[in-house]
N, C-alpha and C positions, 0 to 999 in steps of 0.2 A: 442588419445584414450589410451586405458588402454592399454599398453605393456610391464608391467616389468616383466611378468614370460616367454617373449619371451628369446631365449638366443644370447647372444650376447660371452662371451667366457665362458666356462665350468670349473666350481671348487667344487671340490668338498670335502665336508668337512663331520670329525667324530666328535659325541659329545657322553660323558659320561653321563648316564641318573642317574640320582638322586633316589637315594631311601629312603632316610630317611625323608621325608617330610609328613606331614599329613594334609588333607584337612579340614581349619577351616571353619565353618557354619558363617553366618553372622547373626546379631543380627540384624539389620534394615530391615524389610519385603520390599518386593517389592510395597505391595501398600501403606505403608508408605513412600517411596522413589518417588512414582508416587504421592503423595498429595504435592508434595513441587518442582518438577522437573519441569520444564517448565508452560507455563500459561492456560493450558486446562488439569483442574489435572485429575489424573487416572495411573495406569502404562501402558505404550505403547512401552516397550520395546523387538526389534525383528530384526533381520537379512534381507536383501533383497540383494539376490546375484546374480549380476550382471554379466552373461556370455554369451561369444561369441567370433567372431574373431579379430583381433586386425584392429582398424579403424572401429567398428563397431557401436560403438558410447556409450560406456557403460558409458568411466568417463564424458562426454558431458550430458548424461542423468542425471547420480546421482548426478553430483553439479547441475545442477537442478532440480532436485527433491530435492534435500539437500534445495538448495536455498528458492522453495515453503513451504516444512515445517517448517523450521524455523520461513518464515514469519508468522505463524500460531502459532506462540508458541510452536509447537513442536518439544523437542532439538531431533538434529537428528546429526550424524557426516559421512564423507566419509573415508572409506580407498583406495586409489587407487593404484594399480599394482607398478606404475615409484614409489609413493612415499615412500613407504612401502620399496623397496628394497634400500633405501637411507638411511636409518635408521633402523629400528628391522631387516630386511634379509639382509642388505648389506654385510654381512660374506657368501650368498648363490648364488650355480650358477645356471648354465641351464640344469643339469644331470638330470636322473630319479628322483635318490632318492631327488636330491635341490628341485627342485620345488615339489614335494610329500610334505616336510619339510615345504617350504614355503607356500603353502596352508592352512599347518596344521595349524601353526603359526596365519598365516590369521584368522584361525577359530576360534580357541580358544581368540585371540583378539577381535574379532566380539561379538564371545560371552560374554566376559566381558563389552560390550558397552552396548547390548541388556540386560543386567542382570543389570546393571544400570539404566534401564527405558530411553534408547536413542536407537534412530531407526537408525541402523548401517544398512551404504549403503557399499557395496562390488563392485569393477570395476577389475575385475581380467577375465583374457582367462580360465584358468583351465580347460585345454581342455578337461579332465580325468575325465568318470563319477564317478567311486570309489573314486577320492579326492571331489567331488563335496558332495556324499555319506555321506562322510565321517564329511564334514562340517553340512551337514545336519543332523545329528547320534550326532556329540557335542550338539548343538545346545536343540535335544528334550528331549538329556537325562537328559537336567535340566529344561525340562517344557518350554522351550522359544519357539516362533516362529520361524519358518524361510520359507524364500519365495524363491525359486526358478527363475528369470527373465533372461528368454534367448533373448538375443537382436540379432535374426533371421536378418541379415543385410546379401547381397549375398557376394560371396566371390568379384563377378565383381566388387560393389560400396565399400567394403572398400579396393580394389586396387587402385580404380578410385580415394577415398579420399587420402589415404595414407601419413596421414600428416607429418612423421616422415622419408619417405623413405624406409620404412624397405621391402616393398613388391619389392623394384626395384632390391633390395640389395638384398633379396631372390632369386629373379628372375637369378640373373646374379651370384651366388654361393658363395656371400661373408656372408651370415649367412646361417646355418644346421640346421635344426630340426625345421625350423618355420612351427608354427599352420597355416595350409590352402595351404601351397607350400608341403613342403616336410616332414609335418606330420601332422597325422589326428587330426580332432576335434570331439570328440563323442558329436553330438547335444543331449542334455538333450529328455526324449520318455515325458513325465509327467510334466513341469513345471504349477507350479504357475502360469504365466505369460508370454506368447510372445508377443514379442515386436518386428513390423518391422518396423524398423527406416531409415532403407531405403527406404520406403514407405513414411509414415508418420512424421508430425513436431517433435521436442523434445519436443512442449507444447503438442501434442498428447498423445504421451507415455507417458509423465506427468501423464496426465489426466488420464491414463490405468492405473495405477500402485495405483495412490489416491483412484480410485473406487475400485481396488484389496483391498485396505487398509483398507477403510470404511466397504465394506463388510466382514471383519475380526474383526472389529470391535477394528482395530489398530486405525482408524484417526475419532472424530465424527462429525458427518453431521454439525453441525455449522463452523467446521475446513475449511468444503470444498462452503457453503456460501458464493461465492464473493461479488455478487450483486443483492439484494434481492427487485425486482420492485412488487409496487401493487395493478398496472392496473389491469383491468379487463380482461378476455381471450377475444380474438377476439368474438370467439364462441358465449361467452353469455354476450357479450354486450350488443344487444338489450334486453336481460330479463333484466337486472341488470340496465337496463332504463326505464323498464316500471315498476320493481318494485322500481324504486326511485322515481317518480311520483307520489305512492299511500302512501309512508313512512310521519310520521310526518319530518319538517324538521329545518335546525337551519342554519339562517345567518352567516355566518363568514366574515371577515373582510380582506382587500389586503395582511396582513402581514401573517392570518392565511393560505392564499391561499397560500402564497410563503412557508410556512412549509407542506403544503399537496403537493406540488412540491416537497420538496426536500425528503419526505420520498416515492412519488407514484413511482420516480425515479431511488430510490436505496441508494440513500448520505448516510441516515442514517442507512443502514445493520447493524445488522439485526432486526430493529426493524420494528412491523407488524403494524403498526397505530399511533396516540399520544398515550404517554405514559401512564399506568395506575397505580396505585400508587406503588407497586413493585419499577416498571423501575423508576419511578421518586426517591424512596428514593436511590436506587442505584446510580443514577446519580447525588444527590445532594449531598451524602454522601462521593462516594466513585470515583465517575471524571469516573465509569465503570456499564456498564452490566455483571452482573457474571453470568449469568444460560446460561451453555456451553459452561461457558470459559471465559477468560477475553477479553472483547470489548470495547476498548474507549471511553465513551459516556458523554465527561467534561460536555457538555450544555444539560438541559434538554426541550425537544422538545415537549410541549403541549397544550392544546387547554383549555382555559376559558371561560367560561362562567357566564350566571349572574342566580341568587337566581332564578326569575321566568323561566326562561328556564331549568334549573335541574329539578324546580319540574315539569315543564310540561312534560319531557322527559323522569323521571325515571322510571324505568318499562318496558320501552321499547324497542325489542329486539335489532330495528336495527331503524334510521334514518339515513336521505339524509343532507349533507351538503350544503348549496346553495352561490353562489357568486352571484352578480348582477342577482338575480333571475334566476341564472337558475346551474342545480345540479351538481355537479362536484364529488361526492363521497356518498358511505352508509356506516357508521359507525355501525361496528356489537359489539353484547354483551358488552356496555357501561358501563362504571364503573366512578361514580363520589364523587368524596375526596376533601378536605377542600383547599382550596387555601391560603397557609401561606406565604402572598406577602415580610412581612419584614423579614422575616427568608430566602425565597427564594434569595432575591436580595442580603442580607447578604452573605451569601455560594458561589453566581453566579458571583457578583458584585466586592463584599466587602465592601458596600456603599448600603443605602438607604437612599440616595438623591437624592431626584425629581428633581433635576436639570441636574439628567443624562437623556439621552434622552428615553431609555429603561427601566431603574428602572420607569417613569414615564409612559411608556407606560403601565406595569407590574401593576401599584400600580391601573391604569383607568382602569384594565379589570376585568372581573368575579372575582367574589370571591367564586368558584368553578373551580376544575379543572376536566374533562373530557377525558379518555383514553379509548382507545379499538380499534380493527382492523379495519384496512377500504381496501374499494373498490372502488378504481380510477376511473370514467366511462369514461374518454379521456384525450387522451394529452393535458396539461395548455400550451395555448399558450396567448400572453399579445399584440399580436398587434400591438406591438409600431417600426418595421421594425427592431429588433434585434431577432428575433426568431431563426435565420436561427446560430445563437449564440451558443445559449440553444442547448448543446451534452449532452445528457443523458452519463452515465458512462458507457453504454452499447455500445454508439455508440462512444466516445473517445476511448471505446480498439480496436475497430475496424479500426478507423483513426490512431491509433499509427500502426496498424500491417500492414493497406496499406502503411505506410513509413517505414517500416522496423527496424520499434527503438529498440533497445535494452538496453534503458535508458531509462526513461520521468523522468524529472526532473519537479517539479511544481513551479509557481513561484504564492502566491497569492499577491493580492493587488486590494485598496479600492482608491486610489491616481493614478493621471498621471507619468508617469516615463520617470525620467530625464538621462541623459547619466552615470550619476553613477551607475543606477540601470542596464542597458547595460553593463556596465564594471564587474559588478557582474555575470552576468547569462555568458557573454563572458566567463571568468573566468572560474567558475563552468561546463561549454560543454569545456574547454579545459583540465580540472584537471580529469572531465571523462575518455576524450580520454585515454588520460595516464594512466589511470588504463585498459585501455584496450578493452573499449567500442568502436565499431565502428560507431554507428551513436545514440548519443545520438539528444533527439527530447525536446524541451520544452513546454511544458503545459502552458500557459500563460492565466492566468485564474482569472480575474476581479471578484469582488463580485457583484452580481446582486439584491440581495434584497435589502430590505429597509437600507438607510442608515440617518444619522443627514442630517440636513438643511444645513448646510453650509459645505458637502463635493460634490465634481463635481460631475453633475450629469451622469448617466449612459450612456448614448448615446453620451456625450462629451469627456467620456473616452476611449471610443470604439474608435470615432474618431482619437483622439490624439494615441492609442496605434497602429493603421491601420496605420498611417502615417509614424510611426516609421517603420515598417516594408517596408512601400513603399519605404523609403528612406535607406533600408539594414542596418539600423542603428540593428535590429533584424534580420534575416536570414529567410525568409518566405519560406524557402524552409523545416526548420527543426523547426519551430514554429508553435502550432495548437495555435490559440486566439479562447474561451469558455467564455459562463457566468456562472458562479457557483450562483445557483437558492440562494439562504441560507438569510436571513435577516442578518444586523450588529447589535452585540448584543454591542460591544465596552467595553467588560470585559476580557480583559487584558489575561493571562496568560492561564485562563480557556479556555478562545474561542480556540486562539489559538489551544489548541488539536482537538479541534472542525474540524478547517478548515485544520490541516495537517488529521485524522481521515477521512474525506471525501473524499479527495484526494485518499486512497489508492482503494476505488472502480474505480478508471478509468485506477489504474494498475500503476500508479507512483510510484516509487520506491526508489526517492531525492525530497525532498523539501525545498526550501530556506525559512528562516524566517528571516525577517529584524528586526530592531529596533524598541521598541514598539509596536509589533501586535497588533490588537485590543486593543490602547490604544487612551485615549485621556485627555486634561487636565481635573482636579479637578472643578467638578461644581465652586466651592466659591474659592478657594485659586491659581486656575488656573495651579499648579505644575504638574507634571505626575502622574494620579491615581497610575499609576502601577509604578514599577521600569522596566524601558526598556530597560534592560539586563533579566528580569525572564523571560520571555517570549522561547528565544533560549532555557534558562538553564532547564526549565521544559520542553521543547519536548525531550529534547535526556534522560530523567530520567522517564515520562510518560508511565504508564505501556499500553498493545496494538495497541503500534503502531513501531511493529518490522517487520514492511514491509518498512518501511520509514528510510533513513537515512538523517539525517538533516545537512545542507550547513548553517551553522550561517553567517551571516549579515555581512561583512566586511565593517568598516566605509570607506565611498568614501567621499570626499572634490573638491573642486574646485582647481587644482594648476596652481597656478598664472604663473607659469615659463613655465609648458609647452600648455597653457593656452586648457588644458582637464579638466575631472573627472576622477580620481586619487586615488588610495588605499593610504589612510592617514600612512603620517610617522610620526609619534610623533618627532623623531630627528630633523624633520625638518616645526616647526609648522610656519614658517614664510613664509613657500612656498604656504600654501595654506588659502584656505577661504571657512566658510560656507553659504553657502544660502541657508537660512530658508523659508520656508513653506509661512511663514507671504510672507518675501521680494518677492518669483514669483509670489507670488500673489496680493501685490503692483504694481510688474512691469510690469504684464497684463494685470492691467484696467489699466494704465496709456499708456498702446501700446508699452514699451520700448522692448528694446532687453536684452536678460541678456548679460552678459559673455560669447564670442564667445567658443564652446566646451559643455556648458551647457547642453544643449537639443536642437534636430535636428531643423532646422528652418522651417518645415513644421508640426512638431509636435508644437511648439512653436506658431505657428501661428494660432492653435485652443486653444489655452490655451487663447491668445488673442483674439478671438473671443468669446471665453465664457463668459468669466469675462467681455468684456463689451458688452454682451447682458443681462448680469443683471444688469449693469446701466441702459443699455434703456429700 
């Protein structure tokens, strides 16, 4: 916790004050500076000062809080107590006047962060209401913010934390003048914000300090948006059933169902329905949603229709969606725009060739598109003994936080996974650790919607990836296995943002992306539509998705010598060997084994049972 204005030895130092100096005006307005500063423009620039006693939990709060807005696009920075007197105060002691000095220093720093249009967090004791005062007095005489957050923690629990020692070392007379032993802390009468952290989580006071924000009209409401489901309330289900009953209504199709999942959900936050023509040209134009910020929305997510269902429809306030006869959703205040299939696939694709399996699905559907708000009437459930699968994003942050994770790393994939792909995520929870994480958790999370004909089908991947983990080959003790509801669109780079973008609603925070995402070869020339290096190189350049840091693909090989899957060494191309996609799938309808180290042999053993049960 914050304790560098604790003292440790006492120096005390004189400085000559400057007089000849004249305060220039700056030429750059502030909400000029707020139109270009971070990706939810506006200016949001303000103080949030962070006091209490040492081990109280200030600088644990503000890098998370730090950490929360940023992921939000809003640039925000920490100054904390230890790090502050490492650098600008390390000339200052623990005297009256140093720390008075140091404060001040602090302040006027803060202030020039906040006067940049960045939300400067403060982790300081400052036990002295007049320097508190004081910081507060810079801060308004130039029109900025500033927030007050007393972090009310008792003196008994940050004894009982006391991560540093310093309260034992008080205790027993080897430091003077500490805040809470042997000098007072003037508790703030008026803050802004209390915060008792020895009560409640850090995500708590999170969550307290965000609402302070919003209601300031520092952070805006889409900022705090995680995951936007859009079911029906409990409450008025039954109405919103019996008025789906009397509504005209419009068949949709298994694929359109699986996109009414993934938006009834939450995947697609913050969007309220398919998209209406707004959201689509933003999505097709610009890879984003822009009203309220920048949202990553590569793939656009909409519902077609054909010439006589628009004209039977238009006009109408609200209809019922129906699958297999019976109503799953009511589409309110409808809006219906021109469906331009070969320009669409163009932008989406890069190809409008019927020989992709999606551009072809695209070019058979409506030649109308249809957007506007809907209303979920119940959880999509498919029947097929993989439901228990299907974790809403609502119900993955809750399985992350009964494991305690302080990581989720996500791994997607469309394919069974071979011991290279283990050695990767192995890898990536150990390169965690070492940054400091203690239990990072992996998200392992299969694509569940529609995918081409000839990739494995869902329930054999389930299989094969269960296997892996019965065999420890994965760690099921820090591995959640999910279906992510979403259809394969198999557009390359685009998708991509798509599926790292969805991810961040279940609270992930690392996503691995491998080689070719969402790619596959060339209808007619059979080469790689995409280049299967853009894929990586567009996620970490992709604008709204700065909750996510991206784990690129490390090529793995088979090496012969130590007969594993092995991090490829160029130096040494003789030690290993590829096995392609084609070849295990050769060696499974033939019943062979691969290369011992391959893939576990119990996972292996459903690859071989799939492949030839579509012989038979």
């Amino acid at each position: 916790m914050a304790s560098g204005d604790q003292p440790t030895v006492g120096i005390s130092t004189t400085m000559d004050k400057a007089t000849n100096v004249v305060y220039q005006q700056q030429h750059v307005s502030r909400a000029k500076r707020g139109q270009v500063l971070g990706q939810r423009g506006g200016f949001r620039g303000c103080t949030i000062w962070f006091t209490g006693l040492s081990g109280a939990g200030k600088t644990t709060l503000s890098f998370a809080l730090e950490d929360f807005l940023i992921s939000q696009g809003i640039p925000t920075y920490s100054l904390d107590g230890d790090n502050i007197r490492h650098g600008l105060n390390s000339n200052l002691g623990f005297s009256p006047t140093d720390r008075e000095e140091n404060i001040r220093r602090v302040s006027e720093v803060a202030k020039l962060f906040a006067d940049g249009g960045i939300v400067c967090l403060t982790s300081f004791i400052s036990p002295f209401k007049k320097d508190r005062d004081t910081a507060r007095k810079i801060h308004e005489a130039d029109g900025l913010h500033f927030f007050e957050c007393y972090v009310n923690t008792s003196l008994q629990v940050c004894e009982e934390r006391d991560p540093k020692g310093l309260y034992r070392k008080a205790r027993r007379g080897e430091i003077k003048g500490f805040t809470g032993i042997d000098q007072r802390y003037e508790a703030p009468e008026s803050p802004e914000l209390t915060l008792r952290a020895g009560e409640l989580s850090i995500d708590e006071c999170v969550q307290q300090v965000v609402e302070m924000l919003q209601k300031q009209g520092i952070i805006p409401e889409s900022a705090t948006i995680q995951i936007k489901e859009l079911f029906v309330e409990c409450s008025k289900a039954d109405a919103a059933r019996a008025e789906a009953s009397l509504l005209p209504s419009l068949a949709i199709s298994d694929v359109d169902l699986q996109w009414v999942q993934v938006l009834a959900e939450g995947w697609a936050t913050p969007l309220a329905g398919f998209m209406r023509e707004k959201e689509f040209l933003q999505s097709q134009h610009f890879g984003c949603l822009l009203d309220g910020g920048i949202v990553n929305q590569s793939i656009p997510v909409v519902l077609a229709v054909c010439t006589a269902d628009k004209e039977r429809l238009e006009g109408c306030p609200a209809f019922a969606l129906t699958h297999g006869g019976r109503n799953v959703a009511i589409m309110r205040t409808p809006e219906f725009y021109e469906h331009r299939k070969e320009e669409r696939c163009c932008r989406q694709f890069g190809t409008c060739n019927l020989g992709h399996p999606y551009v072809k699905m695209v070019f058979e559907s409506g030649d109308w598109l249809c957007g506007g708000d809907i209303e979920v009437l119940d959880r999509i459930f498919w029947n097929d003994g993989l439901d228990k699968y299907r974790l809403t994003p609502k119900e993955l942050r809750l399985k992350f936080q009964e494991l305690n994770a302080d990581a989720v790393f996500a791994f997607q994939l469309r394919n069974p996974i071979h011991n290279g792909h283990a050695l990767l995520i192995h890898d990536t929870k150990r390169r965690l650790v070492d940054r400091g994480y203690r239990n990072p958790v992996l998200l392992l999370h299969p694509l569940g919607g529609w995918t081409k004909d000839d990739d494995v089908a869902l329930p054999w991947r389930i299989r094969q990836h269960q296997a892996l983990m019965d065999e420890k080959v994965l760690d099921p003790n820090s591995t959640v296995m999910a279906i992510f509801p979403s259809p394969m669109m198999y557009a390359g780079p685009t998708e991509v943002q798509w599926h790292a973008k969805a991810r961040m609603a279940t609270g992930a925070n690392f996503y691995i992306v491998g080689r070719d995402p969402a790619g596959m070869p060339h209808p007619d020339t059979k080469a790689d539509l995409f280049n299967p290096t853009h894929g990586a190189k567009v996620l970490t350049m992709a604008p709204g998705l700065t909750q996510l840091e991206i784990v690129p693909f490390r090529v793995a090989a088979y090496n012969k010598v130590t007969r594993s899957m092995d991090f490829y060494d160029p130096e040494k191309p003789e030690n290993y060997m590829f096995i392609s996609g084609t070849k295990m799938r050769s060696l499974a309808r033939a019943g062979e084994t691969p290369p011992e180290g391959f893939m576990s042999p119990l996972a292996w053993k459903v690859m071989v049972d799939y492949y030839q049960s579509l012989s038979s």
